[in-house]
C-alpha positions in Angstrom: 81.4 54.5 52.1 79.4 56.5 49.8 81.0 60.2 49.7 78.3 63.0 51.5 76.4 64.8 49.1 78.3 68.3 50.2 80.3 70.6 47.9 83.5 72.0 49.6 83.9 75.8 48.4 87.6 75.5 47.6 87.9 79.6 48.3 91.8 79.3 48.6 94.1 82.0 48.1 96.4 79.8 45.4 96.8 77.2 43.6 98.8 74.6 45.3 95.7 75.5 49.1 93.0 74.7 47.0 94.7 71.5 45.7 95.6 70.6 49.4 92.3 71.5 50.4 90.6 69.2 47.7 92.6 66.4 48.3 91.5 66.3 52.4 88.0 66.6 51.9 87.8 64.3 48.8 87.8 61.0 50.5 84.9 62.6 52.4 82.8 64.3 50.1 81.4 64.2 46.6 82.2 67.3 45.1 84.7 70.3 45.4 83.8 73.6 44.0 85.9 76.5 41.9 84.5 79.9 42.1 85.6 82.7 40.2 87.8 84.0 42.0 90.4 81.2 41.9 89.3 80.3 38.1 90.4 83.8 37.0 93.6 83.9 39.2 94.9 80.6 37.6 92.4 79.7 34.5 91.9 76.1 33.6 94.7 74.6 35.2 92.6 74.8 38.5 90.2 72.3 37.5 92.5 69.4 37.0 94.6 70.6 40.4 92.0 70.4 41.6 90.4 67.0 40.6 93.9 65.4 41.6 94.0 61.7 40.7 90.6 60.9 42.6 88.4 62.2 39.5 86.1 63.8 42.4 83.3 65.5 40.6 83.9 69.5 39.9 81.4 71.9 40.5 82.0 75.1 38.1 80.8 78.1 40.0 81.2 81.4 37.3 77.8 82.5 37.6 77.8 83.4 33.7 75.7 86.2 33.4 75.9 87.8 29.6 73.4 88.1 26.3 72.5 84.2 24.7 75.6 84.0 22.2 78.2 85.3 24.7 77.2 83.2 27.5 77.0 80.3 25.1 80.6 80.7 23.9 81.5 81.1 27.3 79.9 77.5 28.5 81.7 75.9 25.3 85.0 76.9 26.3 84.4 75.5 29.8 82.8 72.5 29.2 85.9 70.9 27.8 87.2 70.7 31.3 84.3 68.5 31.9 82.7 69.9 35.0 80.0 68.2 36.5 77.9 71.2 37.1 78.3 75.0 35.6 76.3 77.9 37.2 74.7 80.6 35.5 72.9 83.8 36.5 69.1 83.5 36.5 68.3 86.8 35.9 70.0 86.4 32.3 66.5 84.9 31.5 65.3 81.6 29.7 67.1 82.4 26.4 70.5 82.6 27.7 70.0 79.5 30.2 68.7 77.6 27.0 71.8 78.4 25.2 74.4 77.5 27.9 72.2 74.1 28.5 72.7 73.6 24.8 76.7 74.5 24.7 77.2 71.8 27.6 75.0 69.0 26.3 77.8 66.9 29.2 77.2 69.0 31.9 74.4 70.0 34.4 74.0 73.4 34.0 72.5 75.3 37.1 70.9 78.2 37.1 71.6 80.8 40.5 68.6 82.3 41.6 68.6 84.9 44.5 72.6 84.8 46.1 72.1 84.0 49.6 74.3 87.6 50.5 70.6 89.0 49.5 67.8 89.9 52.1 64.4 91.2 51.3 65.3 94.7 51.3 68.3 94.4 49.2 65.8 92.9 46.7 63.4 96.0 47.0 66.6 98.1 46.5 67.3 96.7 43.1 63.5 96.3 41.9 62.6 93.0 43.0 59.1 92.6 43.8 58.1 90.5 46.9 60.0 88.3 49.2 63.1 86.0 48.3 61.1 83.4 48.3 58.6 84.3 45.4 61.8 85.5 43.6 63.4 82.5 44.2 60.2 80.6 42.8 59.7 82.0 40.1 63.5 81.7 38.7 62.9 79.0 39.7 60.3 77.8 37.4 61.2 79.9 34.3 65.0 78.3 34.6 63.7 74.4 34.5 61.2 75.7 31.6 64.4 77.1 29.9 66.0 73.4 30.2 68.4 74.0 33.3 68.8 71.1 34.8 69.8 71.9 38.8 69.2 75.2 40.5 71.0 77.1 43.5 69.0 78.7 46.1 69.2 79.6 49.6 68.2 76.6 52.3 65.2 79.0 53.3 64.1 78.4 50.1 64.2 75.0 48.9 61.5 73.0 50.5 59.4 75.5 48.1 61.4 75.2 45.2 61.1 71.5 45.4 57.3 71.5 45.5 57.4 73.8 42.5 59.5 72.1 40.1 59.6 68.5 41.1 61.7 65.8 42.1 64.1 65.6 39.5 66.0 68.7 39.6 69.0 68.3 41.3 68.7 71.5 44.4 72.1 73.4 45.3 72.1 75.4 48.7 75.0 77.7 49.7 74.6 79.2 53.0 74.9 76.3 54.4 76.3 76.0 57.9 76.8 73.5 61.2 74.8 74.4 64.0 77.0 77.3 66.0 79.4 77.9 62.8 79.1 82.0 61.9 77.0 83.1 59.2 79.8 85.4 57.6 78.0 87.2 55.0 75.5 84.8 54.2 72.1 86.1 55.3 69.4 83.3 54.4 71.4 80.1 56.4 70.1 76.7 57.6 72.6 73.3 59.2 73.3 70.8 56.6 70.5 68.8 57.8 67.8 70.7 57.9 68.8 71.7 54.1 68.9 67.7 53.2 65.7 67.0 55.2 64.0 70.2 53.6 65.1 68.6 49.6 68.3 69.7 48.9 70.7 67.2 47.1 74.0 69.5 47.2 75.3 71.5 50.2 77.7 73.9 49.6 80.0 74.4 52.5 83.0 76.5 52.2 84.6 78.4 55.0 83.6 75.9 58.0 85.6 73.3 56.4 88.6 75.0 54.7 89.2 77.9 57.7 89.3 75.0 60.0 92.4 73.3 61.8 91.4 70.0 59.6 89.8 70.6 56.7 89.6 66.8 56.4 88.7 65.6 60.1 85.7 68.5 59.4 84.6 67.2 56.3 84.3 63.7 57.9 82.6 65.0 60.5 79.8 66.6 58.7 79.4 63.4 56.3 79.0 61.3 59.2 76.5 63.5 60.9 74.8 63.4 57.8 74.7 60.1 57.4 73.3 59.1 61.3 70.3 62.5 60.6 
């Protein structure tokens, strides 16, 4: 059975959780992601903990956010762990996405557009014209111009995204959540199925799995309603 196309947010508080965690929901899914709180707590060792024997696909989430050379330097020491995908800040503009896309000629680099903790006026408070979703557009745009090859955005977002830059950029959505899970502190949210039907390719799905009593028997769950929308 082909694994779900859902990235479990391995937010553990150490080492040997997340490696639990990843080995559950691998059989499951097809992707487990690291974020930077756990890479910076126990540096490159997470990744292969991580990937366990399975070789399930790693999803890099640092959200590298520095001038071109810094950012590139950054993305070459990384991509010797061979992630599958490495995130980096928008915002940093098209010549720092082109140099992390040319650091990690191996990996998918994806650019983060507006972080789904971020409503309209918390755009407006930091000089953000318009709503998230004509933010979100136009990183959008600019990023895949810059050679970025997958984007994150917020399910509210995507179905737009996906008219404006085409069917072959792989689309990332966090704040992604099954129908009566809580929001936490994501504020732009959608159920995994509305985010595949609306052109996502990768849900990322943290706290719904990982906080529950199963982590694994969740995971399958979600697949297989996946798989019968």
């Amino acid at each position: 059975m082909t694994p779900a196309p859902i990235a479990v947010a391995l937010d553990a508080p150490d080492l040997e959780t997340a490696a639990r965690w990843a080995s559950l929901v691998t059989p499951h899914v097809s992707t487990v992601k690291v974020g930077l709180e756990l890479y910076l707590r126990y540096g490159p060792d997470v990744i292969a903990s991580v990937r366990g024997a399975s070789g399930v696909r790693v999803f890099l989430d640092l959200k590298l956010h520095d001038i071109p050379n810094t950012v590139a330097g950054a993305t070459r020491a990384v991509a010797r762990l061979r992630p599958a995908i490495l995130t980096v800040h928008a915002a940093g503009g098209p010549a720092m996405i082109q140099a992390a896309v040319e650091a990690a000629p191996h990996t998918k680099i994806a650019a983060v557009t507006v972080l789904t903790s971020l409503s309209a006026a918390d755009l407006a408070a930091i000089g953000v014209e318009g709503t998230p979703e004509d933010a979100v557009r136009r990183m959008a745009v600019m990023s895949v111009e810059a050679g970025a090859t997958a984007l994150v955005c917020s399910p509210h977002e995507v179905a737009a995204v996906r008219a404006a830059v085409g069917p072959s950029i792989t689309l990332i959505t966090p704040g992604v959540r099954p129908a009566g899970a809580d929001s936490q502190d994501q504020a732009r949210v959608a159920t995994p199925e509305q985010a595949l039907a609306d052109g996502a390719d990768l849900l990322v799905i943290g706290r719904p799995i990982t906080a529950s009593p199963d982590p694994g028997a969740t995971a399958a769950s979600i697949a297989a309603s996946l798989r019968r929308s």
